[in-house]
C-alpha positions in Angstrom: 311.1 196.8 -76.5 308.0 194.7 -75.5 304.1 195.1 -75.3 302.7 194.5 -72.1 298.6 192.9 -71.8 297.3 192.5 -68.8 294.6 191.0 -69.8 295.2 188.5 -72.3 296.7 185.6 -70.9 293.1 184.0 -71.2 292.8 185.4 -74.7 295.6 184.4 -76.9 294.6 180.4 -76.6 291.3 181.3 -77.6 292.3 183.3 -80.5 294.4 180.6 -81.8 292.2 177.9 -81.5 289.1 180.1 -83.0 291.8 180.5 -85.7 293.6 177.3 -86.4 292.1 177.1 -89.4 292.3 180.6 -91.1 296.0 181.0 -90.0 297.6 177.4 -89.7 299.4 178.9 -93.0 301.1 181.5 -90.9 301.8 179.1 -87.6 303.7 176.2 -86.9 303.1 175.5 -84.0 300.9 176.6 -80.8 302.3 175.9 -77.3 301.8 178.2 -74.1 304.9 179.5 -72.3 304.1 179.6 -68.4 306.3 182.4 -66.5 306.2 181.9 -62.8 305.4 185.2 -60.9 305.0 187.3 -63.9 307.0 189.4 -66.5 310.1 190.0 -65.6 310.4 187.1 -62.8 314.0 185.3 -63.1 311.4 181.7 -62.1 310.1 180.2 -65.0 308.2 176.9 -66.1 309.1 174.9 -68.6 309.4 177.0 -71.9 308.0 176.3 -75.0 307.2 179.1 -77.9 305.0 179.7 -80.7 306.6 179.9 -84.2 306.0 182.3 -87.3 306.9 180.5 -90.3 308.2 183.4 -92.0 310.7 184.3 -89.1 310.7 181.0 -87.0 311.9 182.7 -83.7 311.1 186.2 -83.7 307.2 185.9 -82.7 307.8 184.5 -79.0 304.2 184.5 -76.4 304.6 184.4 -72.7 301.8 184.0 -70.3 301.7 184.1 -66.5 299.3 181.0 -64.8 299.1 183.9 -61.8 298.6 187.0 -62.6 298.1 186.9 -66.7 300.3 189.1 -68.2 301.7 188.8 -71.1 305.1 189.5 -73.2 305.5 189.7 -77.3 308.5 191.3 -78.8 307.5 194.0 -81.4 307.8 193.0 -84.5 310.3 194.9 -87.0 308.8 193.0 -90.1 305.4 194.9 -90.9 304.0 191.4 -92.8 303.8 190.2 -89.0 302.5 192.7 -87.1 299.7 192.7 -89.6 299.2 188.9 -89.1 298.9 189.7 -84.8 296.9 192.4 -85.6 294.5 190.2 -87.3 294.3 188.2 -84.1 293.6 190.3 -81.7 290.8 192.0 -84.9 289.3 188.6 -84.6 289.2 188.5 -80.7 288.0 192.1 -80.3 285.0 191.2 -83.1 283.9 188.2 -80.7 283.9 190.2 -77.4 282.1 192.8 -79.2 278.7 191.1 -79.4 279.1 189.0 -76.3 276.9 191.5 -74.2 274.1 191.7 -77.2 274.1 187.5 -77.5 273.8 187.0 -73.5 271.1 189.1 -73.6 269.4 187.8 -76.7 269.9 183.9 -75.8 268.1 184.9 -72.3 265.2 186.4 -73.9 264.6 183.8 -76.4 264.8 181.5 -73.6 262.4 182.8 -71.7 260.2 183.3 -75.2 260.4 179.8 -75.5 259.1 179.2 -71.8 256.0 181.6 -72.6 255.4 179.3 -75.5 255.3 176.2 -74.1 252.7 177.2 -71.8 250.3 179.1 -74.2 251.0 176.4 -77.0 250.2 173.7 -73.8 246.5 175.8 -72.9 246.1 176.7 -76.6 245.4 173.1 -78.0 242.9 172.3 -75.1 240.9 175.6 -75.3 238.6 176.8 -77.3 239.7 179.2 -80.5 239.5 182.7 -78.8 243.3 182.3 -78.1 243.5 181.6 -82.3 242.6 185.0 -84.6 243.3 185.7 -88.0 246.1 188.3 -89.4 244.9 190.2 -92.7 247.1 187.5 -94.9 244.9 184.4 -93.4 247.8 183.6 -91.3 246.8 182.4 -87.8 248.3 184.3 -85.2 247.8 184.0 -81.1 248.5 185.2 -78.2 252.1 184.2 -78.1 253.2 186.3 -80.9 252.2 189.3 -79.4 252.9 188.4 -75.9 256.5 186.9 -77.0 256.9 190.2 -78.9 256.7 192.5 -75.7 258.5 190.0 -73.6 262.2 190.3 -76.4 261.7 194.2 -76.4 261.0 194.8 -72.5 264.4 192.6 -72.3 265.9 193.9 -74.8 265.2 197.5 -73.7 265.8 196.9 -70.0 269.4 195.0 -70.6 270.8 196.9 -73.7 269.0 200.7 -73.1 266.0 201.4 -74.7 268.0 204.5 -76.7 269.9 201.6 -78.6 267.3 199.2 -79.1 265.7 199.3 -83.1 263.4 196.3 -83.4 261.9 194.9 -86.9 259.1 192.7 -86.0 256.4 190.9 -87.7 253.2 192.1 -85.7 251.9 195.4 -85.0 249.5 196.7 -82.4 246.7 197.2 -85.0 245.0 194.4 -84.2 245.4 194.5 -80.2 244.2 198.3 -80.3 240.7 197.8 -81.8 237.9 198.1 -80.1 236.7 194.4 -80.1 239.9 193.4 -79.2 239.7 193.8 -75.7 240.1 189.8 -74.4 242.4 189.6 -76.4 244.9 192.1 -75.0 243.7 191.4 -71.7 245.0 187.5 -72.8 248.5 189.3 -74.0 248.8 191.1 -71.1 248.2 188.5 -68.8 250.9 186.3 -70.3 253.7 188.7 -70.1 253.5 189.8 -66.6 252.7 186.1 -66.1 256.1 185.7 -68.0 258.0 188.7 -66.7 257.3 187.2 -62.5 259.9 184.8 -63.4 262.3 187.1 -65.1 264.7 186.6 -62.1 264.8 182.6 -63.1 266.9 183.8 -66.8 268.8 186.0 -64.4 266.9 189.1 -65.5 265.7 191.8 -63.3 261.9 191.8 -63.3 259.6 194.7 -63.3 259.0 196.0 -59.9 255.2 195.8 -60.8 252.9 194.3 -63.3 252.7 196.0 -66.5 249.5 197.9 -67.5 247.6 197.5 -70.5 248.9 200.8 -72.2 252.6 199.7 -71.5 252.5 196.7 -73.2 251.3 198.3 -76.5 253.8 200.7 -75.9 256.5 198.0 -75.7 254.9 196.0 -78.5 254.5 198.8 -81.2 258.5 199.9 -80.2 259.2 197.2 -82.8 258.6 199.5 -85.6 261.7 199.5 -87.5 261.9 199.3 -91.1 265.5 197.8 -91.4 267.9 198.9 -94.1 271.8 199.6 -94.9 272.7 201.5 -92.1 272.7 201.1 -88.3 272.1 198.2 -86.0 268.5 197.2 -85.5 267.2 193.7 -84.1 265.1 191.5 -86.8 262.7 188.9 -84.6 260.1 186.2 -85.5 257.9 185.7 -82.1 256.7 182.9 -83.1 258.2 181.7 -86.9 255.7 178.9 -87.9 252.8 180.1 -86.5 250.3 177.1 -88.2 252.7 174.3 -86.7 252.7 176.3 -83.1 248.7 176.2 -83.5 248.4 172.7 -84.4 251.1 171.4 -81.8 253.9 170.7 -84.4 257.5 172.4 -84.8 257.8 176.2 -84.5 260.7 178.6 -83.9 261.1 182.1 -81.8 264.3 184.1 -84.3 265.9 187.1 -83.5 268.9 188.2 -84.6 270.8 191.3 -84.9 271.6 193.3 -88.2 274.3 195.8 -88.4 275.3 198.4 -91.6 273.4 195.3 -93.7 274.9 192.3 -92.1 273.4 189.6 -89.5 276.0 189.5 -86.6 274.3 187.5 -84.3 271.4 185.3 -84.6 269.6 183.5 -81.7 266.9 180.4 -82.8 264.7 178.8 -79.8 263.1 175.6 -80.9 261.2 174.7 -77.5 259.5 171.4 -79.9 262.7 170.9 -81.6 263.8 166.7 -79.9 267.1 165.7 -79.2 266.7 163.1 -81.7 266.4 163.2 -85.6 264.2 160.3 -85.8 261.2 162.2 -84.2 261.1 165.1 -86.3 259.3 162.9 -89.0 255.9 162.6 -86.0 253.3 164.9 -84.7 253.9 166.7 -80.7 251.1 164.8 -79.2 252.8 161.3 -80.2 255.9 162.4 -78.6 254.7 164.2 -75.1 252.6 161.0 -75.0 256.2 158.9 -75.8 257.7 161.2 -73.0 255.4 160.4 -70.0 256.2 156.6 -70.8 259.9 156.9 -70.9 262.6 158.1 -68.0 262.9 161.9 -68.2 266.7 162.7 -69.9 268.2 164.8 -71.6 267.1 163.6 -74.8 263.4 163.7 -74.6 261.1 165.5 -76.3 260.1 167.9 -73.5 263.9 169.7 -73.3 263.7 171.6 -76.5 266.8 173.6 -77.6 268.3 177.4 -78.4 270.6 177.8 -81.0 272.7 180.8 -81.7 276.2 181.7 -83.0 277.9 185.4 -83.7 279.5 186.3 -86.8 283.0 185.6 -87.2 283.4 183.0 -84.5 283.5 180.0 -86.5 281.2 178.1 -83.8 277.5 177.5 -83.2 276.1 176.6 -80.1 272.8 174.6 -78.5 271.6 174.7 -75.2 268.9 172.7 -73.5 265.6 175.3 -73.1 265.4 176.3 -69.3 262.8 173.5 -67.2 260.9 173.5 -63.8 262.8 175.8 -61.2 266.4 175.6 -62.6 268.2 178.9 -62.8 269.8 180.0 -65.9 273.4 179.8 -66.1 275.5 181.5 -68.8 276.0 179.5 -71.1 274.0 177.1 -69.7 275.2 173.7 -70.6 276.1 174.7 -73.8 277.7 172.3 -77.0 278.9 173.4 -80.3 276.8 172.0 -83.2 278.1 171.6 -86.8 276.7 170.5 -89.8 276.9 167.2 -91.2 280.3 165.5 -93.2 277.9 163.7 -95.7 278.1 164.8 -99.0 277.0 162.5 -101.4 273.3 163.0 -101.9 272.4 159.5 -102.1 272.7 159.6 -98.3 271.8 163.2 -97.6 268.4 164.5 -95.9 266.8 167.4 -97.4 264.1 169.7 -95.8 261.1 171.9 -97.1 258.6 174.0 -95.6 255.7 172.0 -95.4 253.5 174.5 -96.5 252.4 174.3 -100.0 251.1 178.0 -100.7 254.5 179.6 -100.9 257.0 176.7 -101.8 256.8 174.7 -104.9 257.2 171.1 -103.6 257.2 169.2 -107.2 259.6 171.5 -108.2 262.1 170.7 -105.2 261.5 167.1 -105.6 262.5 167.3 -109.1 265.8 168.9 -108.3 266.0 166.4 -105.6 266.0 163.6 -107.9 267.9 165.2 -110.7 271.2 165.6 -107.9 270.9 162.1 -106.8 268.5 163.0 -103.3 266.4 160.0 -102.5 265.4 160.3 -99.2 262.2 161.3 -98.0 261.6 165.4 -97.6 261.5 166.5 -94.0 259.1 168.6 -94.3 258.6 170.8 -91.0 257.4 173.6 -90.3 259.4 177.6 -89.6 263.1 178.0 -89.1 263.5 174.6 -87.2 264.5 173.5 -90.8 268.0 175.7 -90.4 268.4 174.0 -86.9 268.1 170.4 -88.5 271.2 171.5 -91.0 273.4 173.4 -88.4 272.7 170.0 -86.1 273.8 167.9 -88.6 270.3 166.7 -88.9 270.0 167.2 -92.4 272.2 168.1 -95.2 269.9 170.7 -97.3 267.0 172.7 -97.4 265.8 174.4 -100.4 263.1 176.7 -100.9 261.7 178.2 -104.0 258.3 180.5 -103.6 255.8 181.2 -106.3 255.6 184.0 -108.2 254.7 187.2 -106.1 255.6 185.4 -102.4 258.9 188.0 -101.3 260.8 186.3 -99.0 261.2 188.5 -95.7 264.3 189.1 -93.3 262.8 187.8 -89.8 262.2 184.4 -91.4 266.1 183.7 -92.5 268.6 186.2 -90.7 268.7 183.9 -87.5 269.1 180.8 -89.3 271.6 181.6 -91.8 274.0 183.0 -89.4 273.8 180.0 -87.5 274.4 177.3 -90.4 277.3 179.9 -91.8 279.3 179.7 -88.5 278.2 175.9 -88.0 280.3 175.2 -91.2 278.0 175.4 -93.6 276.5 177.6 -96.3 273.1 179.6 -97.4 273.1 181.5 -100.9 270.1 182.3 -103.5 269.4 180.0 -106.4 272.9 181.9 -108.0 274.7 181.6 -105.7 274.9 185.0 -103.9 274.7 185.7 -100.4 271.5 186.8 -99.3 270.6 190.6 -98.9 269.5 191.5 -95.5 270.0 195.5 -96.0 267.1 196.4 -98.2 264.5 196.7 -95.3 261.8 193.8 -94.3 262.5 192.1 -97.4 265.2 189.7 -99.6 265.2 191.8 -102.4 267.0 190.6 -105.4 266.9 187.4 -104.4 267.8 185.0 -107.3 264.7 182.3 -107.7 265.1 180.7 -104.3 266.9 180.2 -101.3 269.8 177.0 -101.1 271.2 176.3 -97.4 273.6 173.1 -97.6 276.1 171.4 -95.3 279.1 171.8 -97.6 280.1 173.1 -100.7 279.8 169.9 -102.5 275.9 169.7 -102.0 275.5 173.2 -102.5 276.9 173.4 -106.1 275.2 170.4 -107.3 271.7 171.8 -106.6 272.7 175.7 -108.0 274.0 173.2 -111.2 270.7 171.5 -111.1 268.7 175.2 -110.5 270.3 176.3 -113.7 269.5 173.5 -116.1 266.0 173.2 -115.1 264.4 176.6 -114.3 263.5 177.4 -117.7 261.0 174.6 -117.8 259.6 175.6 -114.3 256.4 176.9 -113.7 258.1 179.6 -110.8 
């Protein structure tokens, strides 16, 4: 007796090559057969078969070029129908958060678009657009306006029943009573934003939002995370001081579910197609840009990263420019992290802030694993885009004493670096926690994200042997 798929003669090459690695202990061998006309034809292509080691000719898969139908014998040994099972497991987890990453990479790209033109206006105006948050943390009109531009989307795609959003801002500030140019600014920018919804292949509003429906959009984002559920974790604009000052910034969201990130989306609109200018300041570069040939690797493209759980892939894309129309997956290319793993040739990053990361004690541990290069030091999550590039090989981060780490400024990133190959733990060496609400708690000393595992347990070695003379 046979199983018959009708729709998996475009799946079953993508399941094995997704998991060539995980399984090449169970396959020998992965070659299509092509039946002519479909099941049951008596005209057939050239047959060739896939074997299971364990019973070499009893796992047989045929595919139809024509109609896609496909044949496998049911196995009688229980060992391998587990082993299929786990195949089509693995396929059915990627299509499941296909849907929730389209939708996410499209509003991230159009975040990234609003950016771009507030952070272009911002550093040529006067400081109205600029305010303060109640931790001394600047904030502007893109965070909030980014904010209501990922939950309209997110809402109008997905069904605002199923959308739970934690988000760093609240309407507090934007409901006061001498806020009023400054909402006006906010809501300005997202219907300025939303009139070219239909360029990221998103249905736009049929008319400009209002005032009040902004804040209602904006103070949706009012979950408090946790163990259970699905709920959305975004960053409008991760890196606010770099946005401000016209340096490196990120727009992160990903998705949580019962405690773990399953997707995670990270827009980088300053982020240059080449390492070497990470190292210099915005201006230099759109000033390097007008004086060199516009391609794909200048400075004005920017990038999206994102990657689902599971997969085994990451991917970049160029942001969206002029009047092009977004295309699923729009140019896309997988990214991995680096092959280097001796840390006489590895880059390392750190936030470039000093007020909550310890910077002599990260160069110590630098020094004491053999690091000699130069910090890159830049600013938000763009440092978790450097490793899953390949860009860099580590990035360590260890906050003073009372600094609590929170989820929208990691989840993206670490999903990303994970499927790109490589690896994010604590200082001991533990995953990190994303199901205890807005923060990482019980997070051992610091945070270690490396390229490989070699890296990786040289600094937790170095962690160990030094912390009890650090002043963290």
């Amino acid at each position: 007796m046979s199983l018959y798929c009708s729709s998996l003669g475009t799946i079953i090459p993508r399941i094995l090559g997704q998991a060539r690695k995980r399984y090449h202990d169970v396959f020998s061998a992965f070659t299509l057969t092509y039946v002519v006309g479909g099941v049951g034809s008596t005209s057939t292509s050239t047959l060739t078969s896939l074997h299971y080691k364990a019973q070499p000719h009893n796992y047989i898969g045929c595919v139809s070029k024509f109609d896609h139908t496909c044949s496998f014998p049911v196995m009688e040994e229980e060992n391998q129908s587990n082993n299929l099972g786990l195949l089509y497991e693995q396929e059915e987890q990627l299509k499941e958060y296909s849907k929730e990453l389209d939708v996410a990479v499209r509003a991230v790209q159009m975040a990234c678009s609003l950016c771009q033109t507030v952070q272009d206006t911002l550093i040529s105006r006067t400081n109205h657009q600029v305010h303060s948050k109640d931790d001394n943390s600047p904030v502007t009109v893109a965070d909030w306006s980014v904010q209501a531009i990922v939950s309209w989307i997110l809402s109008e795609c997905l069904g605002s029943e199923n959308i739970s959003i934690v988000a760093e801002e609240d309407v507090q500030t934007l409901s006061k009573a001498n806020a009023s140019e400054l909402l006006e600014a906010v809501v300005e920018t997202v219907n300025e934003c939303l009139s070219k919804a239909s360029q990221f292949g998103v249905q736009k509003p049929k008319s400009a939002l209002g005032t009040s429906e902004v804040l209602e959009i904006i103070s949706r984002c009012n979950s408090r995370g946790g163990a259970n559920g699905r709920f959305w974790v975004l960053d409008p604009v991760d890196g606010t001081l770099g946005f401000v000052r016209g340096d490196q910034y990120a727009v992160a969201l990903a998705l949580i579910e019962d405690g773990e990130v399953v997707l995670g989306v990270l827009g980088c609109p300053n982020y240059p197609m080449r390492k070497e200018w990470l190292s210099y300041q915005h201006r230099y570069h759109r000033i390097i840009s007008k004086l060199t040939p516009p391609n794909s690797e200048t400075w004005n493209k920017g990038c999206v990263l994102y990657a689902k759980k599971g997969s085994g892939k990451a991917w970049m894309q160029p942001l969206l420019h002029g009047n092009n129309k977004f295309l699923w997956p729009n140019n896309a290319k997988q990214v991995c992290v680096s092959s280097i793993d001796n840390p006489a040739l590895a880059t390392f990053c750190e936030p470039v802030e000093k007020a909550n990361s310890s910077h002599s004690f990260t160069a110590g541990l630098a020094h004491s694993v053999g690091l000699r290069k130069q910090p890159l030091r830049v600013y938000s999550m763009v440092k978790y885009a450097a490793i899953a590039r390949g860009d860099a090989e580590v990035f360590m981060k260890f906050a003073r004493s009372g600094y609590k780490e929170k989820i929208w400024d990691h989840a993206a990133g670490v999903i990303i670096i994970q499927e790109a190959g490589g690896m994010v733990t604590d200082a001991g060496g533990r995953p990190l926690d994303f199901s205890k609400g807005i923060y990482l708690e019980g997070l051992d000393r610091g945070i270690v994200a490396c390229s490989g595992t070699t890296l990786h347990g040289k600094i937790i070695e170095a962690v160990d042997a030094s912390w009890g003379s650090s002043s963290l």
